[in-house]
N, C-alpha and C positions, 0 to 999 in steps of 0.2 A: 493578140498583139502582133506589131510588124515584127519580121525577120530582123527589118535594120534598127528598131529599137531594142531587141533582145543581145543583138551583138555591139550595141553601145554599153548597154547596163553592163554585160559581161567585161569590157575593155576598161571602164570606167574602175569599175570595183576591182579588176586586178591590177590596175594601175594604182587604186589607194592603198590595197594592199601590200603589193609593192615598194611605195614612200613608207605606210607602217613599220615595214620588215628593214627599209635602211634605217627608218628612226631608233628604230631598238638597238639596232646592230652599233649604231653612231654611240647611242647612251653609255652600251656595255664599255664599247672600246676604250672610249673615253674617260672611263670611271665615275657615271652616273649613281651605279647603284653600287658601291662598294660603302661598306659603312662597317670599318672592322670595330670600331668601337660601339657600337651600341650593343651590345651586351654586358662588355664591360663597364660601361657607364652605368647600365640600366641597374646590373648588380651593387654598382660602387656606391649609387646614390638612395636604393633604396634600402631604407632602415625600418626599425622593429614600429615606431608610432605609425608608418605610412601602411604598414600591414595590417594593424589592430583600425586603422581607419578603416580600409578596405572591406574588412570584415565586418565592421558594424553598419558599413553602409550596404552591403551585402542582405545582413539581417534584418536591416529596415524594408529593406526593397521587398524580402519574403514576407513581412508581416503585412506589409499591403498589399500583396499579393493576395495571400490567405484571406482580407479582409473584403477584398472587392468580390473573393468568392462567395465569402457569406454574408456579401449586401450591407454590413455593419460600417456606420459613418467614419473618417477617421479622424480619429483624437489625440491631437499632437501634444506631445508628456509635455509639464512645469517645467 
């Protein structure tokens, strides 16, 4: 490659870099990513039905799992 397209590509990319590094900088300052509530939400809202769903959708996911291993069709229960 040419010299002067090696010292474009380099100028280029630290110049996106660059805009990257103020974008970030712009977001934090700003209070882009500040979310003091989502913990507390996540804790408040989630309850004991939302958990026991989890888990049996969990348990479904392994039984087909297990199933695709041993090649057996799957048989969706009554």
């Amino acid at each position: 490659m040419s010299e002067d397209i090696i010292i474009l590509m380099i100028g280029v990319s630290t110049f996106l870099g660059a805009l990257g590094l103020l974008a970030l900088l712009w977001g934090v300052k700003s209070g882009q990513f500040d979310d003091h509530s989502k913990f507390i939400d996540a804790a408040r809202f989630d309850n004991e039905e939302d958990l026991r769903d989890a888990a049996m959708m969990d348990e479904k996911r392994k039984k087909r799992a297990n199933r695709r291993k041993e090649n057996k069709p799957y048989i969706p229960p009554d």
